[in-house]
LUMNU-771767 format. One line per field, with one value per atom (N, C-alpha, C): residue in three letters; atom name; x negated, y, z negated. Coordinates in nm, 3 decimals. Layout:
BEGIN
sedo: (Ala_...)
vose: (CA_...)
u: (X_...)
v: (Y_...)
w: (Z_...)
This chain:
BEGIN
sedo: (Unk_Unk_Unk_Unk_Unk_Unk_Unk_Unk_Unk_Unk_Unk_Unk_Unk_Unk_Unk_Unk_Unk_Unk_Unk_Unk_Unk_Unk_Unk_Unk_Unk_Unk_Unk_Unk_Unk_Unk_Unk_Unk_Unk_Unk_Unk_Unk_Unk_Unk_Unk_Unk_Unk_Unk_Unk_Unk_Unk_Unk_Unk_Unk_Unk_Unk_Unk_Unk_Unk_Unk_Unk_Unk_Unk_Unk_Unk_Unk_Unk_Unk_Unk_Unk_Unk_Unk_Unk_Unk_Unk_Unk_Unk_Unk_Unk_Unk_Unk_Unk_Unk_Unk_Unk_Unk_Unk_Unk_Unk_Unk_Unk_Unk_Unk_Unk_Unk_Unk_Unk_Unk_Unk_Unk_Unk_Unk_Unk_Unk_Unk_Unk_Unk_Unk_Unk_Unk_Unk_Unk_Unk_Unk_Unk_Unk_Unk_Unk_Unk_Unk_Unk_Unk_Unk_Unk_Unk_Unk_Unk_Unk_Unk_Unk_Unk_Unk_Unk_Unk_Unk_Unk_Unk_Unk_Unk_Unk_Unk_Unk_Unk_Unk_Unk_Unk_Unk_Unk_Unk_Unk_Unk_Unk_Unk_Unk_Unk_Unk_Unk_Unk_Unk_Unk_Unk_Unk_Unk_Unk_Unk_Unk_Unk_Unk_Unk_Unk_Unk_Unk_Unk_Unk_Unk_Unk_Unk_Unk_Unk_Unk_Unk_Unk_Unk_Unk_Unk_Unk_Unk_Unk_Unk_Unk_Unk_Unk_Unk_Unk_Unk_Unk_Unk_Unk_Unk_Unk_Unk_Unk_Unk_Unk_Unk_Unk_Unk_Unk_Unk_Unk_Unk_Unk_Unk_Unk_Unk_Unk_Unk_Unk_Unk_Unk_Unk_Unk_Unk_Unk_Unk_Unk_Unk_Unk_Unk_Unk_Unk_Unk_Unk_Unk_Unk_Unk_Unk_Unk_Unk_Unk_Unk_Unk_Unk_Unk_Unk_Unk_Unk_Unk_Unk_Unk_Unk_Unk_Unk_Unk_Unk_Unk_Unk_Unk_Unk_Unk_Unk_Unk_Unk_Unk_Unk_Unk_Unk_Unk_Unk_Unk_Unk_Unk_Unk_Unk_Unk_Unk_Unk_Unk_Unk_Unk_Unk_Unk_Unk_Unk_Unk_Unk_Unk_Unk_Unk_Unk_Unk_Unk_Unk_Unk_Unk_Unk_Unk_Unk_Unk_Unk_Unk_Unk_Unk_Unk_Unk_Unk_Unk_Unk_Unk_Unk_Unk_Unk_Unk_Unk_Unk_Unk_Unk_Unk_Unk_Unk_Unk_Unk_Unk_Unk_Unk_Unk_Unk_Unk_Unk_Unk_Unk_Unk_Unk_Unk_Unk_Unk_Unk_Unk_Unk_Unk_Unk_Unk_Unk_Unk_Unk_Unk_Unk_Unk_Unk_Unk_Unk_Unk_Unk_Unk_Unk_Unk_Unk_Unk_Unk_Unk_Unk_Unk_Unk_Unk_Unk_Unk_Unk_Unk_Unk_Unk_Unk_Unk_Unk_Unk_Unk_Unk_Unk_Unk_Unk_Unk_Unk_Unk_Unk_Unk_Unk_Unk_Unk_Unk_Unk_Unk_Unk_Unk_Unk_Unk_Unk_Unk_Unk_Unk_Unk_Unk_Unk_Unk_Unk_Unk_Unk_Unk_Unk_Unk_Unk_Unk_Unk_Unk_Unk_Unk_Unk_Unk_Unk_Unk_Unk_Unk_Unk_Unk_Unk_Unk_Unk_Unk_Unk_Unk_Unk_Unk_Unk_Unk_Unk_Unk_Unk_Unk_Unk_Unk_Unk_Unk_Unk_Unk_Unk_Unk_Unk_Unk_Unk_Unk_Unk_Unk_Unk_Unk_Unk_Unk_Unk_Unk_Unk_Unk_Unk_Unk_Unk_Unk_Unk_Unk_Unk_Unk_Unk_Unk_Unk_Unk_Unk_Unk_Unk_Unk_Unk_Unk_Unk_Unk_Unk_Unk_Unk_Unk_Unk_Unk_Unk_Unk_Unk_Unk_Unk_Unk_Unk_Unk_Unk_Unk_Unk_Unk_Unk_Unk_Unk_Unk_Unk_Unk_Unk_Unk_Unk_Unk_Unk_Unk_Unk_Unk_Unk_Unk_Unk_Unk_Unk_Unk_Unk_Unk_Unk_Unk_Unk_Unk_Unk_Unk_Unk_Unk_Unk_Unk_Unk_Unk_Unk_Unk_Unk_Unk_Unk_Unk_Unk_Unk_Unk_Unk_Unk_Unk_Unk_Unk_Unk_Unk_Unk_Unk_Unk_Unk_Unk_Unk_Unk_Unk_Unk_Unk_Unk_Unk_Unk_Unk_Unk_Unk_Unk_Unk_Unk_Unk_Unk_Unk_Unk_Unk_Unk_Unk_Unk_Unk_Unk_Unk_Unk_Unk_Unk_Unk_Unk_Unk_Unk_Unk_Unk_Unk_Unk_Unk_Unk_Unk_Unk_Unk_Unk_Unk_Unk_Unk_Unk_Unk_Unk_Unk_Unk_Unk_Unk_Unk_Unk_Unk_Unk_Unk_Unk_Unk_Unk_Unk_Unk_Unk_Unk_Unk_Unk_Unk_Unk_Unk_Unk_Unk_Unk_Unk)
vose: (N_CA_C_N_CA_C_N_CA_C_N_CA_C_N_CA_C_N_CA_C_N_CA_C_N_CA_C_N_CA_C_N_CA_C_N_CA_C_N_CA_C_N_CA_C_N_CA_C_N_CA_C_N_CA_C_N_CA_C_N_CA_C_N_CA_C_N_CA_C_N_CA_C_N_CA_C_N_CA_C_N_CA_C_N_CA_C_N_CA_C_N_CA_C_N_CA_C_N_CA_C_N_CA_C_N_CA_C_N_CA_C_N_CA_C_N_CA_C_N_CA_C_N_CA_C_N_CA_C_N_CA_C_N_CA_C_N_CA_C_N_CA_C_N_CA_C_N_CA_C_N_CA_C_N_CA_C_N_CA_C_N_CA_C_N_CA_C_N_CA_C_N_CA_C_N_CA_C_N_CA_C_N_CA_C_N_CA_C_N_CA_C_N_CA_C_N_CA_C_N_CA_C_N_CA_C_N_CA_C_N_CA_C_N_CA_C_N_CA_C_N_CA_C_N_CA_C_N_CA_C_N_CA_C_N_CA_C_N_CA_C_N_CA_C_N_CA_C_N_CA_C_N_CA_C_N_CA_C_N_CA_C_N_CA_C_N_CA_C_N_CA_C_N_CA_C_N_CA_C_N_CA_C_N_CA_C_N_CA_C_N_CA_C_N_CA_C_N_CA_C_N_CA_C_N_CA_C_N_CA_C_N_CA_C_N_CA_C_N_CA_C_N_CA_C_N_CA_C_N_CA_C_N_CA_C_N_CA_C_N_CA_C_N_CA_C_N_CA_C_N_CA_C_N_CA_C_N_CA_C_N_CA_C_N_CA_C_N_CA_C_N_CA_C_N_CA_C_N_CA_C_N_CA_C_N_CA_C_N_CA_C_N_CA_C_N_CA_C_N_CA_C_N_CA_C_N_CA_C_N_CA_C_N_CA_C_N_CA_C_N_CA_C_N_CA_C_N_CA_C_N_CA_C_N_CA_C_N_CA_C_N_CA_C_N_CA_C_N_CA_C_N_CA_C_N_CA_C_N_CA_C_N_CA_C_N_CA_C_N_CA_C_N_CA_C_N_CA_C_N_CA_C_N_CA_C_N_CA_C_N_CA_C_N_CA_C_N_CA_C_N_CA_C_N_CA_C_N_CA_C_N_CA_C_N_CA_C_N_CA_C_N_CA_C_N_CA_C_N_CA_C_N_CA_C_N_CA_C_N_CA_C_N_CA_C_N_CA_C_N_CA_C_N_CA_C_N_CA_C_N_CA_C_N_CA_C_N_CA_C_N_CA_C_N_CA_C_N_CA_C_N_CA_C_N_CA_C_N_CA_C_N_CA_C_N_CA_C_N_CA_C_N_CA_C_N_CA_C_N_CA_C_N_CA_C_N_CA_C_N_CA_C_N_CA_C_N_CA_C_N_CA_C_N_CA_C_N_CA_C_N_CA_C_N_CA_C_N_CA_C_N_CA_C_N_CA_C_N_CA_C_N_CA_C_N_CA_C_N_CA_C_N_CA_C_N_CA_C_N_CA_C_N_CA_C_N_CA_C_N_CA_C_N_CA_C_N_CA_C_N_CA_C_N_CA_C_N_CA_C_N_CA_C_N_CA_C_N_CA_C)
u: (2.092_2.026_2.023_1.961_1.998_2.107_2.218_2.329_2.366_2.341_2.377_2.358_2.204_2.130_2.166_2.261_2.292_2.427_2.513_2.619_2.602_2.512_2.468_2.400_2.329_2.228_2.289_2.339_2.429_2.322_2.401_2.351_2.238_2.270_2.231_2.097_2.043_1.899_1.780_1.839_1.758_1.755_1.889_1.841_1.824_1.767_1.696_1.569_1.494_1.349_1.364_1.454_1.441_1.421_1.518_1.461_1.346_1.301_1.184_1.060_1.068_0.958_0.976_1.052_1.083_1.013_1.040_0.980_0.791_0.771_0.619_0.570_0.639_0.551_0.605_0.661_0.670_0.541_0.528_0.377_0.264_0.276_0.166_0.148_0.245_0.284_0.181_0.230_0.215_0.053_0.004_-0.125_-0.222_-0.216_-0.271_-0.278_-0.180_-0.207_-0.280_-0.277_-0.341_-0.506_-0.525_-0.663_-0.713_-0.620_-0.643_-0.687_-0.609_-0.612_-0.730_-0.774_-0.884_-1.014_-1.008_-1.132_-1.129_-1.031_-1.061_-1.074_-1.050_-1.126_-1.292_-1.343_-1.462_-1.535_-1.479_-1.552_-1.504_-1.424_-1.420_-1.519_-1.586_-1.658_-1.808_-1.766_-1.947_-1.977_-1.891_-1.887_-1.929_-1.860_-1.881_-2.029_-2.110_-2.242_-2.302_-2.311_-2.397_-2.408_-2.217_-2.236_-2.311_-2.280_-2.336_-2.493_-2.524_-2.671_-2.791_-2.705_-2.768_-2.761_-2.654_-2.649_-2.742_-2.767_-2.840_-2.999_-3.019_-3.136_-3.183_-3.084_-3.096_-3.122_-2.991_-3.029_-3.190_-3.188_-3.332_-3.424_-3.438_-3.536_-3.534_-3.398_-3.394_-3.459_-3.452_-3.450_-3.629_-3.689_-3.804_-3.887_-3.841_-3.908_-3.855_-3.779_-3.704_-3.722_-3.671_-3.707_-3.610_-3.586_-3.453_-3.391_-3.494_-3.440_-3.274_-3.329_-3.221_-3.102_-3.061_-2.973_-2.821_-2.720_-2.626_-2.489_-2.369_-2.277_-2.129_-2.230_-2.151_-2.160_-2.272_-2.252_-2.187_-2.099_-1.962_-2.011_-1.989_-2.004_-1.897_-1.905_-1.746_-1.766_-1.897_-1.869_-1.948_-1.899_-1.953_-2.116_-2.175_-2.335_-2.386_-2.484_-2.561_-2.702_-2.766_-2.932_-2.970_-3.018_-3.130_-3.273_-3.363_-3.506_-3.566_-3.726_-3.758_-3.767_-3.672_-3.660_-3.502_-3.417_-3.327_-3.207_-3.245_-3.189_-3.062_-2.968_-2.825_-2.877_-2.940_-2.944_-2.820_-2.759_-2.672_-2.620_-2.424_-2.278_-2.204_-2.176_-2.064_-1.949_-1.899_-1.769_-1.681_-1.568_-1.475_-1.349_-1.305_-1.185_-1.087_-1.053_-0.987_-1.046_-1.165_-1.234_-1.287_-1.223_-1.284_-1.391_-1.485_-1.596_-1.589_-1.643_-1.610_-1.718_-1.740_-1.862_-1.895_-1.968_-2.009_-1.963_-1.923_-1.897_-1.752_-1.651_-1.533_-1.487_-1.370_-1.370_-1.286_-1.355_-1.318_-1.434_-1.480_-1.606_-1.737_-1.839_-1.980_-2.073_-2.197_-2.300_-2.400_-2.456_-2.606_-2.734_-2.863_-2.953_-3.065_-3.151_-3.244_-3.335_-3.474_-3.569_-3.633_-3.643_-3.700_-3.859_-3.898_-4.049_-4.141_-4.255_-4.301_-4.481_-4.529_-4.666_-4.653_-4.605_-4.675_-4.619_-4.523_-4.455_-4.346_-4.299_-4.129_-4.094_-3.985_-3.976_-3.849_-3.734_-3.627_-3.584_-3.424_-3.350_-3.208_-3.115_-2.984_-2.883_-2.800_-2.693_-2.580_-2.509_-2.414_-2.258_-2.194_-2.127_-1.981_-1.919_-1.827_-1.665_-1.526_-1.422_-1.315_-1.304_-1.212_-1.109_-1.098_-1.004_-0.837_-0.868_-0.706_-0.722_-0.802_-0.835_-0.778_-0.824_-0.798_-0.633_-0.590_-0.445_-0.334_-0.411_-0.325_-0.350_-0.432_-0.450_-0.339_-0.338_-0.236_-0.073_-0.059_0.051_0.149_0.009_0.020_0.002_-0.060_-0.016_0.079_0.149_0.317_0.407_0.445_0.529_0.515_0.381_0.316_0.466_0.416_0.466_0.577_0.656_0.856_0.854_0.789_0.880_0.880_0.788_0.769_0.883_0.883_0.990_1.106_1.150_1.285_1.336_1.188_1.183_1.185_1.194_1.176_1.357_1.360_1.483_1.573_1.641_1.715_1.773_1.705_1.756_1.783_1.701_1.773_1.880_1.906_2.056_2.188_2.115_2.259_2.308_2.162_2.190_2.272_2.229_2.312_2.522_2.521_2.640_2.695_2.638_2.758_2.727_2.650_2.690_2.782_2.784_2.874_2.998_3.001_3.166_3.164_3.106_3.150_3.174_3.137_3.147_3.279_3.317_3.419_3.592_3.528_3.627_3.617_3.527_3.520_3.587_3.606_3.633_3.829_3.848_3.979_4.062_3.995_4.024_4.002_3.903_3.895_4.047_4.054_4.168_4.264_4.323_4.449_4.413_4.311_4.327_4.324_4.311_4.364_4.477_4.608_4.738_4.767_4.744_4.790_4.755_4.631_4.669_4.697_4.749_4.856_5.007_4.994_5.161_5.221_5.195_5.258_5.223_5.293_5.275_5.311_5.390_5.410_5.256_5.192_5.098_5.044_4.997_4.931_4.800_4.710_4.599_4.580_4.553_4.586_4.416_4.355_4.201_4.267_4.166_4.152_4.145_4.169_4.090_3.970_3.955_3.755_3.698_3.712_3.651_3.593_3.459_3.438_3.488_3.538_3.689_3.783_3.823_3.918_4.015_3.947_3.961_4.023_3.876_3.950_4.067_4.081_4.240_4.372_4.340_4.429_4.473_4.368_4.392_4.527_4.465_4.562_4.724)
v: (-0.674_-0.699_-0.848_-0.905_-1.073_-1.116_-1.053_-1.149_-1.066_-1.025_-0.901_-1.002_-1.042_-1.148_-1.295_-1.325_-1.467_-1.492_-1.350_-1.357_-1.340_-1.250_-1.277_-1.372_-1.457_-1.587_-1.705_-1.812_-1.893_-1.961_-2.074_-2.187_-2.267_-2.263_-2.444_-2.385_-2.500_-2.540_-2.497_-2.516_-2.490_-2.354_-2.271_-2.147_-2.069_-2.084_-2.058_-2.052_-2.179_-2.201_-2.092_-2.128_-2.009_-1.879_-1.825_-1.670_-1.665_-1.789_-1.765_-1.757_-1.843_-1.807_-1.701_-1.639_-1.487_-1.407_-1.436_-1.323_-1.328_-1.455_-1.486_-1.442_-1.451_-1.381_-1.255_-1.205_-1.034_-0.984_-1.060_-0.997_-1.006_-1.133_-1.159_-1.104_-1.016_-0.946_-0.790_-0.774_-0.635_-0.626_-0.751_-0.750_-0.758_-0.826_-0.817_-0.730_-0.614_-0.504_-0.415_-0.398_-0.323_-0.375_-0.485_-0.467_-0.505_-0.479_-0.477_-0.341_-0.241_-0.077_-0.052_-0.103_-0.086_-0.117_-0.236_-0.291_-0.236_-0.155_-0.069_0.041_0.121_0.219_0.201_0.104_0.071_0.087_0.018_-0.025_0.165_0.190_0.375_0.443_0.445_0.517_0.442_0.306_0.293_0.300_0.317_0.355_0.524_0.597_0.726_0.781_0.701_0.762_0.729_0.579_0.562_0.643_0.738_0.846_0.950_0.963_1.085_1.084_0.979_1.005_0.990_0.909_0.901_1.066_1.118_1.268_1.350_1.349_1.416_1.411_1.266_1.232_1.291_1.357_1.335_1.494_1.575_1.692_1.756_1.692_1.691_1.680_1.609_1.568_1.663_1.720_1.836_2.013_1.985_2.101_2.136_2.041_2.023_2.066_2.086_2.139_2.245_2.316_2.458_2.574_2.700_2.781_2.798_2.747_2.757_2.890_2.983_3.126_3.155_3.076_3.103_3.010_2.982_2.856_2.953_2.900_2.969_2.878_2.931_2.845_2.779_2.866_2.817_2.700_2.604_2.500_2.391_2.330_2.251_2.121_2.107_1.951_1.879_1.776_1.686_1.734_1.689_1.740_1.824_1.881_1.987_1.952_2.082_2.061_2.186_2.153_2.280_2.223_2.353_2.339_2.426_2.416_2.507_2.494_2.553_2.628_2.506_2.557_2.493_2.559_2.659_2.757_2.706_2.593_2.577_2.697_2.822_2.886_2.862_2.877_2.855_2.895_2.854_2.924_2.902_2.784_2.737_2.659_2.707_2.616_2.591_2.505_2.527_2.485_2.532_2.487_2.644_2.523_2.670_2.680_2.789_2.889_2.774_2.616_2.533_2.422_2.463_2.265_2.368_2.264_2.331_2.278_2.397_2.358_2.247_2.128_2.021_1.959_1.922_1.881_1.723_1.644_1.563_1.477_1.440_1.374_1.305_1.414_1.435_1.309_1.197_1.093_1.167_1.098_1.134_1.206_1.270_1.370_1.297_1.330_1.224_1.323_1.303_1.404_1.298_1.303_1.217_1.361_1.345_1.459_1.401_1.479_1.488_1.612_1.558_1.660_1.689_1.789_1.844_1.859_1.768_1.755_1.820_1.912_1.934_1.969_1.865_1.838_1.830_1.693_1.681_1.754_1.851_1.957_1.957_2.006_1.992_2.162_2.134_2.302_2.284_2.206_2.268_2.098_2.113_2.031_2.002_1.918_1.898_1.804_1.863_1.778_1.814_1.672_1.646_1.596_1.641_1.591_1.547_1.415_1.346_1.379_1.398_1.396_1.234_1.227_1.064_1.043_1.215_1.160_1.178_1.244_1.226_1.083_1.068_0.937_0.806_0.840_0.687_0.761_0.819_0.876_0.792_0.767_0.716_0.598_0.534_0.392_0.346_0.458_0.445_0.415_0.508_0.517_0.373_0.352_0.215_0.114_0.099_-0.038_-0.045_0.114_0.075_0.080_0.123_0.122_-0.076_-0.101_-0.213_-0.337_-0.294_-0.324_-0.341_-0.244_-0.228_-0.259_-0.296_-0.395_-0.554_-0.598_-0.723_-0.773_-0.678_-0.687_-0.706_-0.598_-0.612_-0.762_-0.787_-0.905_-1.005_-1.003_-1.102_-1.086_-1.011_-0.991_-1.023_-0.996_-1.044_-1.204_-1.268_-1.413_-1.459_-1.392_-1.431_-1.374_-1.237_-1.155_-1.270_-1.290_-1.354_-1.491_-1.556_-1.667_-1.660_-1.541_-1.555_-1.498_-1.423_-1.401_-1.530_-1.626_-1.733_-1.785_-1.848_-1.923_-1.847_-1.725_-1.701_-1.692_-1.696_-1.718_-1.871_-1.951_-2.073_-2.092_-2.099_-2.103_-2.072_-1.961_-1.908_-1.961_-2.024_-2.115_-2.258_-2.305_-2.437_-2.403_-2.325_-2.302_-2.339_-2.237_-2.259_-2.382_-2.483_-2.631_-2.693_-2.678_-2.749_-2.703_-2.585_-2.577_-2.606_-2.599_-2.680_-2.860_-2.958_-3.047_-3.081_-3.007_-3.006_-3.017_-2.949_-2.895_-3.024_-3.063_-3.168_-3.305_-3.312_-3.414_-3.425_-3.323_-3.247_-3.330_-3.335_-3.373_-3.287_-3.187_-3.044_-3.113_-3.218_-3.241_-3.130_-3.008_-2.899_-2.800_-2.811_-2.678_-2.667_-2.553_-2.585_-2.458_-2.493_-2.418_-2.329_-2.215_-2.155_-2.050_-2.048_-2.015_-1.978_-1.847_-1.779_-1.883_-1.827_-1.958_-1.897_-1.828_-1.777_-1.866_-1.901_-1.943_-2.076_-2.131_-2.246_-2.421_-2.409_-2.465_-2.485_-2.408_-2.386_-2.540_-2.595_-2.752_-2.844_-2.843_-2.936_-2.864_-2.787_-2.701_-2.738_-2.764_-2.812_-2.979_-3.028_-3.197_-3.169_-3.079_-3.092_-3.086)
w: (-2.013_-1.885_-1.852_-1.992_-1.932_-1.910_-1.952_-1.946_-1.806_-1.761_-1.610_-1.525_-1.528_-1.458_-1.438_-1.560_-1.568_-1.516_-1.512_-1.422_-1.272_-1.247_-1.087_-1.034_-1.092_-1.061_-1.092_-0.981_-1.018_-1.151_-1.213_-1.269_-1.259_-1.126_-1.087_-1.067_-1.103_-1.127_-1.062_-0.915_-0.740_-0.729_-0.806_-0.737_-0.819_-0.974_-1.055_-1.016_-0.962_-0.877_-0.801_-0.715_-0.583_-0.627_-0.739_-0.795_-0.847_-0.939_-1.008_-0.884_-0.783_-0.720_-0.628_-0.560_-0.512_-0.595_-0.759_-0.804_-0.828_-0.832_-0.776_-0.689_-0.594_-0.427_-0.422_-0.478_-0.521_-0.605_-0.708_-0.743_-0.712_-0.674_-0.580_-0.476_-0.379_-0.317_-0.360_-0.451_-0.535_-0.546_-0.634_-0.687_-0.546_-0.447_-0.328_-0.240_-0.221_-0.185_-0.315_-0.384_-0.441_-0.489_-0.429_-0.408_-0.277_-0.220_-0.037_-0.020_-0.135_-0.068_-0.137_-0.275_-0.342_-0.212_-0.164_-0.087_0.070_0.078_0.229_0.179_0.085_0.031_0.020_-0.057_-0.099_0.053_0.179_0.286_0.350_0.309_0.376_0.318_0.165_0.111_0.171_0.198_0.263_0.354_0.509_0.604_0.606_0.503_0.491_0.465_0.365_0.316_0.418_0.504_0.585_0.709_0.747_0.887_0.818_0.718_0.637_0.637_0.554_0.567_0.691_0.815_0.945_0.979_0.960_1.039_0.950_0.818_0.758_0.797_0.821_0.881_1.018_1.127_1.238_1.238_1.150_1.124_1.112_0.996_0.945_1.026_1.107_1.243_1.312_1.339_1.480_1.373_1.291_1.235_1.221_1.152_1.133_1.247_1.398_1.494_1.546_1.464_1.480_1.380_1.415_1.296_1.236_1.108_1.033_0.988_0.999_1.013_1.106_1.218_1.348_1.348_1.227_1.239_1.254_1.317_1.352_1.294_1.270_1.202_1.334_1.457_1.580_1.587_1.557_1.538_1.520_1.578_1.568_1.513_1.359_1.313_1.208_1.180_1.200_1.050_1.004_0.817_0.770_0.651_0.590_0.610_0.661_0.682_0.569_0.505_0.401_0.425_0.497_0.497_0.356_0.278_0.226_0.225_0.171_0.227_0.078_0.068_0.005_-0.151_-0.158_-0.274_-0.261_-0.235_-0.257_-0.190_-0.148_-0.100_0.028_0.000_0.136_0.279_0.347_0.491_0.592_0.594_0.668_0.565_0.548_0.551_0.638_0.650_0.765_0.724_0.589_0.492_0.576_0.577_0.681_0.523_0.563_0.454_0.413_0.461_0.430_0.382_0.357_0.265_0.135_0.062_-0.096_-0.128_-0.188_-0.249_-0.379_-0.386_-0.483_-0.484_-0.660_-0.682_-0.641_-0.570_-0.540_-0.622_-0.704_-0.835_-0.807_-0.754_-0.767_-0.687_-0.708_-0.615_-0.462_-0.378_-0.247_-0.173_-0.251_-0.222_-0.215_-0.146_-0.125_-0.050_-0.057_0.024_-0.001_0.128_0.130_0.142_0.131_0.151_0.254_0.276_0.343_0.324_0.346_0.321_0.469_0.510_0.609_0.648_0.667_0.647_0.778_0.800_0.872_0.867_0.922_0.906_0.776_0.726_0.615_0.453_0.541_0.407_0.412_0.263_0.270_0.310_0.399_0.416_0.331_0.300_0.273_0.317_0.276_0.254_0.338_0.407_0.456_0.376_0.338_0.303_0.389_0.363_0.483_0.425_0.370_0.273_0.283_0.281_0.340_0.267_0.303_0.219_0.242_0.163_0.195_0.096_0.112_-0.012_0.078_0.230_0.337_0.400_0.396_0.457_0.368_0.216_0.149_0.125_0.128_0.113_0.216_0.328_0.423_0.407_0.340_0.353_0.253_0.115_0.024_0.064_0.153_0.213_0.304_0.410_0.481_0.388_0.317_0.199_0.103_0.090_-0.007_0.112_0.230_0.354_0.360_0.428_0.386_0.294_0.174_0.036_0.020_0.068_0.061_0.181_0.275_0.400_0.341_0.307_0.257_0.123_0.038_-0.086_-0.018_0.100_0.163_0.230_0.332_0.398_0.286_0.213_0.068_-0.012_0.002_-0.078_-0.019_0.129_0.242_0.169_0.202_0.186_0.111_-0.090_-0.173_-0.195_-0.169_-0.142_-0.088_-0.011_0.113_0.067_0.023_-0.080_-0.158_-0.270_-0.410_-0.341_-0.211_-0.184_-0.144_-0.060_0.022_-0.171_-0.235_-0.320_-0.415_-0.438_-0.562_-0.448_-0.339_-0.265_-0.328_-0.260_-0.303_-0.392_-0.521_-0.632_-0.705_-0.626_-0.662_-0.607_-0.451_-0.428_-0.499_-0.526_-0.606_-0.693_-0.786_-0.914_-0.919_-0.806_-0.766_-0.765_-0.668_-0.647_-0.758_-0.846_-0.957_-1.041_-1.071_-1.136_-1.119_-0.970_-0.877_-0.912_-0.904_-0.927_-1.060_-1.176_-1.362_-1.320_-1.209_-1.276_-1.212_-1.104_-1.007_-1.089_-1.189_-1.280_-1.332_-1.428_-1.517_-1.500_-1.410_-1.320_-1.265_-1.216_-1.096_-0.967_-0.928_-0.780_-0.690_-0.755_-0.602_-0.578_-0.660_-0.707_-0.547_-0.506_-0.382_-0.413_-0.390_-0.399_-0.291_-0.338_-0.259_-0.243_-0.114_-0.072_0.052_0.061_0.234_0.316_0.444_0.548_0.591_0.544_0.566_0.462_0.370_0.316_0.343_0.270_0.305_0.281_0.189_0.138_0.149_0.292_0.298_0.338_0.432_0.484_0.393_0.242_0.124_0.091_0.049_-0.016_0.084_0.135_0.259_0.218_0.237_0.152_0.039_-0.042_-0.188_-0.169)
């Protein structure tokens, strides 16, 4: 592998630097998104408890002057809602046939509570319980898309670099050897380079 590397990476000194620091701002690259995605996660999970536990609260409020007997699951709400009684009993879920039941624990998963208080008494309880785990998925997603545009945009120039110099290089090499034979004493030798090339001008001198 090293010697792979030492034939594709010229010599010279400068563009040794130049790879070595490419490969610096590649990890640095690397290590900064991954605690970019860490710290918009963190700010998704605290954004989450605080909708969570305002709605649990608000629940709680509206409920406390209602008869929880009559609670209905027509009810249209953004997250899983569970009332129970003050015997802990299920009166109202509103978990539909596509959200899995998962224990609070589980990462992605979150529930704030609330107690239902009326004159003074607890009748029963609301939890309100948040999922983030499609949510931090996409954040995952947008910070490696993110990630391999930047590597690419990074890679581009040392690519194109290491191509014009290993052309050159390769025409230098040429002329050097034409001017050994020519001091040699072969005054006919003629060096012979594309005219694409960048060299092509001096080879012409000889």
């Amino acid at each position: 592998m090293l010697n792979l590397l030492s034939r594709i990476i010229p010599r010279s000194l400068h563009w040794r630097i130049a790879v070595t620091y490419t490969g610096i701002i590649v990890a640095v690259m690397v290590l900064v998104s991954y605690f970019m995605s860490g710290y918009i996660k963190e700010i998704i999970r605290h954004q989450s408890a605080i909708q969570s536990e305002e709605q649990s609260r608000l629940i709680a409020d509206l409920l406390a002057g209602s008869n929880m007997k009559d609670l209905s699951l027509e009810e249209n709400y953004e997250h899983r809602v569970v009332v129970l009684d003050y015997e802990d009993a299920v009166l109202l879920d509103t978990k539909t046939l596509n959200t899995v039941d998962k224990d609070h624990s589980i990462d992605g998963v979150s529930f704030s509570e609330s107690s239902i208080i009326r004159n003074g008494e607890r009748y029963g309880k609301v939890r309100v319980y948040s999922y983030n785990e499609n949510l931090e998925n996409q954040v995952d997603s947008i910070v490696i898309r993110a990630l391999l545009i930047g590597l690419v945009v990074a890679s581009v120039p040392v690519i194109l670099g290491l191509y014009i110099a290993r052309r050159t290089s390769r025409s230098i090499k040429v002329l050097t050897a034409g001017a050994t034979k020519i001091e040699s004493g072969d005054l006919t030798y003629r060096v012979m380079v594309s005219l694409n090339e960048e060299t092509a001008e001096l080879a012409d001198a000889f």
